[in-house]
N, C-alpha and C positions, 0 to 999 in steps of 0.2 A: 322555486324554479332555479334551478341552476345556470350561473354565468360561465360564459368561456372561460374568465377568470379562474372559478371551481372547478373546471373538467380540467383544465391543463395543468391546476396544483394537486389536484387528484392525484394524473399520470404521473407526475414526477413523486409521489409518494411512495408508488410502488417502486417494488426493487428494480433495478436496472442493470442489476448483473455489475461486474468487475468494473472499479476507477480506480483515478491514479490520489493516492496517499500521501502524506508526507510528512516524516519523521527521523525521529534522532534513533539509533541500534543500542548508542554508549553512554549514557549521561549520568550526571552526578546532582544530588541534590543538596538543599546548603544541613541537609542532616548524614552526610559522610565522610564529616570526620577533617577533610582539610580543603573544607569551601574557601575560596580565593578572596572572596570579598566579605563588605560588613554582610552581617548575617540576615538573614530575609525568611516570614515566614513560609511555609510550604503553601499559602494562600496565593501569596505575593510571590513565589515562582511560580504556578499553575499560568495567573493571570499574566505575564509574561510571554508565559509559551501558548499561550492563548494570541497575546497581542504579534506571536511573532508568525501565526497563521500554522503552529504545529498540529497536528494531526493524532501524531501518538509518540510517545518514548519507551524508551525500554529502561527503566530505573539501573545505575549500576553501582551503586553506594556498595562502599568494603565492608566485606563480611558484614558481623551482626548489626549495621550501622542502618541494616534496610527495617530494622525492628523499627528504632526511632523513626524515620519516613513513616510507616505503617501508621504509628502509633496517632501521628501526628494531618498523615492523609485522611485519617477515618474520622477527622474531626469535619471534614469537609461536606456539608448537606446535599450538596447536587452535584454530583461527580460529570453529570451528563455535559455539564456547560463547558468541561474543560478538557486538552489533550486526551486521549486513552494512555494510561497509563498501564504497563507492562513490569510487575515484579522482577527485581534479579539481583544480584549480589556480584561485586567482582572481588573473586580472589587470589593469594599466593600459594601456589605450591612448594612441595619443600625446595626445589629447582629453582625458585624465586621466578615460576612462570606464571602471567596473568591470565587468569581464565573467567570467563563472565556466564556466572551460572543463569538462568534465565529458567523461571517458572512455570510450567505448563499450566498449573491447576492453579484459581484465583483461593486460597487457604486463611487461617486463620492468622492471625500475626504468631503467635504461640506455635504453631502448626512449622509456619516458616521458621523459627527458634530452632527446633527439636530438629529440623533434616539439616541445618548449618551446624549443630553440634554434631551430628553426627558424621562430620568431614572435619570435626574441632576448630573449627571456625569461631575466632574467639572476639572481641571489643576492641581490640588491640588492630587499627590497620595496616599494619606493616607483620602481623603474624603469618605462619604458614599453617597449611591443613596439614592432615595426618601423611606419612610416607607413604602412600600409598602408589600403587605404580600409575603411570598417565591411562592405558589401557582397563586397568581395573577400575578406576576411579572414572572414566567415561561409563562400562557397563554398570558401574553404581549409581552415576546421575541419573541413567537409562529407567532402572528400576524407581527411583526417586519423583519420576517424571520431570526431569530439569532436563532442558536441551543448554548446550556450548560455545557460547560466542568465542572467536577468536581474535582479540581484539589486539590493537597496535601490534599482528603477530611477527611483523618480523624487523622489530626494533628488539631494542636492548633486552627488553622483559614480552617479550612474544614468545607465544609458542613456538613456532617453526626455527624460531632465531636461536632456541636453546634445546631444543629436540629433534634434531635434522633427522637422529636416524628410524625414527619412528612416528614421525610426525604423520606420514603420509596414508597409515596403517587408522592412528585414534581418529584423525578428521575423518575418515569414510567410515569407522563406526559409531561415531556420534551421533545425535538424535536431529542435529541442525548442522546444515552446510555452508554457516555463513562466517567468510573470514575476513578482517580490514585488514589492506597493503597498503599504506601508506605511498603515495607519489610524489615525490618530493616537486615534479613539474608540473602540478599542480595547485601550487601555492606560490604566491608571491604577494608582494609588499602590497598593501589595495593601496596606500596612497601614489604609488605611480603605477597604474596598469596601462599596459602596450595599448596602441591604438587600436580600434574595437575593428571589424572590417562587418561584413554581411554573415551571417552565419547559416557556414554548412549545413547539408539538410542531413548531415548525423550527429551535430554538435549536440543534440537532447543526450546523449548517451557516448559517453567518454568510453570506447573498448582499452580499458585497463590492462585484460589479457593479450594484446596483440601490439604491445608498448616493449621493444627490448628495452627499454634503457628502466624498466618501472625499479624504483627503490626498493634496494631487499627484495624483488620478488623471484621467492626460489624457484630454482630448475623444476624440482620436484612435483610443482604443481601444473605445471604445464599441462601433466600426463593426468590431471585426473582434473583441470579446470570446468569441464563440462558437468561434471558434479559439482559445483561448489559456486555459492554466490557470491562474487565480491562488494566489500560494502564501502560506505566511507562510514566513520563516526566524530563524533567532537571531542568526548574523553573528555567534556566542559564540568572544570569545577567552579564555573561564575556562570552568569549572564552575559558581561560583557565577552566570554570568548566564543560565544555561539555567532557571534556576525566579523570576527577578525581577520577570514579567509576568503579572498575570493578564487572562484574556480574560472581554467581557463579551458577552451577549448585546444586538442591537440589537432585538430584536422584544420584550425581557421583562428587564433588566436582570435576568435568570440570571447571576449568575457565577461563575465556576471557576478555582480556583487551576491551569489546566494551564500545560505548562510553553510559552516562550517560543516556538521556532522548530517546536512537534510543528503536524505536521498528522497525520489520519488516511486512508490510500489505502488503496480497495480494486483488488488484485492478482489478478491467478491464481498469475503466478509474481513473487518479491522479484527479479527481475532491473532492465536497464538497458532491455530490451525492454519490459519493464510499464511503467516510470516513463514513457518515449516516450508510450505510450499513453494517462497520464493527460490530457491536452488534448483524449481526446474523450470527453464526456460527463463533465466534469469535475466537473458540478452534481452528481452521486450518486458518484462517484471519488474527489474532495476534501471532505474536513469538516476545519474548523479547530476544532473541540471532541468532546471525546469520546463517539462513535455512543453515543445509548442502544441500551439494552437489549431485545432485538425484542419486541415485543407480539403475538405470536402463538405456539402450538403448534406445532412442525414436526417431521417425521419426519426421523432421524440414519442410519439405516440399516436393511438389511436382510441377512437371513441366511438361508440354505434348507442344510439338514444333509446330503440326499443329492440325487444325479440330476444333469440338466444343469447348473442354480449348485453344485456343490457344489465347497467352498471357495473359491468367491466370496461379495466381503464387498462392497457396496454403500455407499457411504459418500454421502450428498443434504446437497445445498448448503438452507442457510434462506431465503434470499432466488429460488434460478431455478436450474432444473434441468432439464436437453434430454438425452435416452435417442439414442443416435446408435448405430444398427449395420445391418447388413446386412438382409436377407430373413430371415425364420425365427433372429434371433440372440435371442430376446425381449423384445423393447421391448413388445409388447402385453401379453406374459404378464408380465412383472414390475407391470405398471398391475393389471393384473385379478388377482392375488393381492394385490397392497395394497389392493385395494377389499375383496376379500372378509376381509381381516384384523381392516380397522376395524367390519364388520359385530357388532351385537350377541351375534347366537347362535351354537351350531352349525350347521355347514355342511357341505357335501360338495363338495370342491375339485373332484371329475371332472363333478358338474354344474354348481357355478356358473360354471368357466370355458371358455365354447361355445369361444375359440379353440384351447384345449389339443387338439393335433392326436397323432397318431400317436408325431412324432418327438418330443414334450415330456412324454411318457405317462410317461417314466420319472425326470421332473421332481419329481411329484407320489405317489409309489408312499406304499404305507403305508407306515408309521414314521416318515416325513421330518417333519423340526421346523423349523417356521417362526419367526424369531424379528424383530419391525419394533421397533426401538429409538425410543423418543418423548422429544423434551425439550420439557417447558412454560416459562411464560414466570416461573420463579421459578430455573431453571435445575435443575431435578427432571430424570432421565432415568426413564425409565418401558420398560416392555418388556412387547409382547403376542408370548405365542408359542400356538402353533396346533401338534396333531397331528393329520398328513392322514391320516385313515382312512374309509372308506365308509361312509357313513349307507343301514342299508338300512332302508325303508319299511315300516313292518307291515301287514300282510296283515290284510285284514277276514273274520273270523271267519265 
């Protein structure tokens, strides 16, 4: 027999559509060549960003330096316990511009060799790749299936900082629309940070594009910002420079010790397909401080004990939730028994629901237990359940 206990870890089994993420775009591991600190293994960093509550990173070790990580990750038995970790190589162009290749397809370590030789991408990380022009070398990654991070792009070794006149042309044909702008106002020393005040109800989400004074951020992108995701990154060659920065709010000088390169994305899936995705609608997608906490009551799931749901476990997303199925699959009747749930009184399920037709009659039979799982906004889960049985009407004497 199953406990409320088992129905409610059920529901939260199943998918629940899009949450919020969170992870590094830039990192470096202590196998790229000029790790900062004593040397640590790829075990002893995982567990790290494990303990630092990361989600996922994107590898960015120079050039061939991502072999060694490979070589050394795949020694690892249970990858599941730890960040998702995202293939990528960051490299020099002949321009001495930093581009962060990033791997669509999860390959062989060998596999990833042979497409960084073929950009000549060498052991050496201060090498450059072949001359080849910024624009061709995008439609080559394109075929490759490597998408383009643009990372620290408008410092010294950025893109946009060394190719103004064409920069604005390869970003919109590249395969990924994600750039870091560094803000210089939002960093500062954490051992004295300003007095905290209440925080704005936009502080989750720093609008980096609507900041004139933002560092280096070119003209150029203005005109094409609604394409294009802006990110933070860490560019961390230790551990210790992943918690060195705190961020502050621009609207409420709120600030928060979070850590350096996290952003928070909301996904449906942790894949390379979702992260693409992030450059549309990036303004609710991307937060650079951590999402509060929802202000509203939403319903977590639901449960019907016998009849057509039976052993279906419903699991509803808090922020947007769309019922997709067929004719007669019940999308109307799962609405119209949540309405009659939240109802005050008793009820009687075979009159309040006019659609309950013939073929859902055995949906609703008696004895079936209805159970709609509630979380309020203190993080309380709450649980109404309902036994469908017929209300009959008494008869006037």
């Amino acid at each position: 027999m199953k406990t409320l206990i088992d129905i409610y870890k059920r529901i939260l089994e199943q998918d629940g559509g899009a949450k919020f993420y969170q992870g590094d775009f830039h990192i470096h591991t202590p196998m790229t060549g000029d790790w900062k600190e004593n040397s640590i293994s790829i075990l002893e960093w995982l567990e790290k960003l494990k303990a630092l509550n990361y989600d996922f990173v994107i590898v960015a070790d120079h050039g061939l330096k991502i072999t060694d990580f490979i070589d050394n990750y795949n020694l690892i038995t249970d990858k599941s316990l730890y960040p998702k970790i995202f293939m990528g190589s960051e490299i020099q162009t002949k321009d001495r511009i930093h581009l962060h290749f990033i791997f669509e397809k999860l390959l062989e370590r060998d596999d990833y060799r042979k497409i960084l030789d073929g950009y000549r991408v060498s052991e050496d990380i201060t090498s450059e790749i072949d001359d080849k022009a910024d624009l061709e070398l995008i439609n080559q990654a394109k075929k490759d299936k490597i998408s383009i991070l643009f990372p620290h792009a408008s410092m010294s070794k950025g893109f946009v900082k060394v190719n103004k006149g064409h920069s604005k042309e390869i970003i919109l044909n590249g395969n990924i629309k994600l750039v870091n702008l560094p803000n210089k106002s939002l960093e500062f020393d954490h051992n004295t940070p300003p007095t905290p005040k209440i925080p704005h109800p936009d502080c989750s989400l720093i609008k980096l594009e609507n900041r004139e004074d933002n560092y280096g951020y070119p003209e150029f992108l203005k005109e094409i910002k609604k394409k294009l995701a802006i990110i933070k990154i860490s560019d961390a060659h230790s551990i210790s420079e992943l918690e060195r920065i705190t961020t502050i709010c621009l609207h409420c000088n709120y600030y928060n010790y979070c850590f350096k390169g996290i952003n928070w994305v909301k996904l449906g899936d942790l894949t390379i397909t979702g992260i693409k995705q992030l450059q549309y609608d990036s303004k609710n997608r991307i937060k650079y401080l951590k999402p509060s906490a929802l202000k509203h009551i939403y319903i977590i799931g639901l449960n019907i004990s016998e009849g057509f749901f039976k052993d279906q476990y419903f699991h509803f997303n808090p922020w947007l939730n769309i019922l997709m199925g067929g004719r007669g699959s019940g999308k109307s009747l799962i609405i119209e028994i949540i309405k009659c749930m939240l109802k005050p009184d008793p009820i009687n399920f075979m009159k309040e629901i006019p659609l309950l037709s013939h073929k859902f009659a055995c949906t609703l039979h008696k004895d079936a237990k209805i159970r709609l799982f509630i979380k309020d906004t203190h993080e309380n889960v709450w649980m109404i359940e309902r036994f469908v049985k017929k209300i009959e009407k008494k008869k006037n004497s």
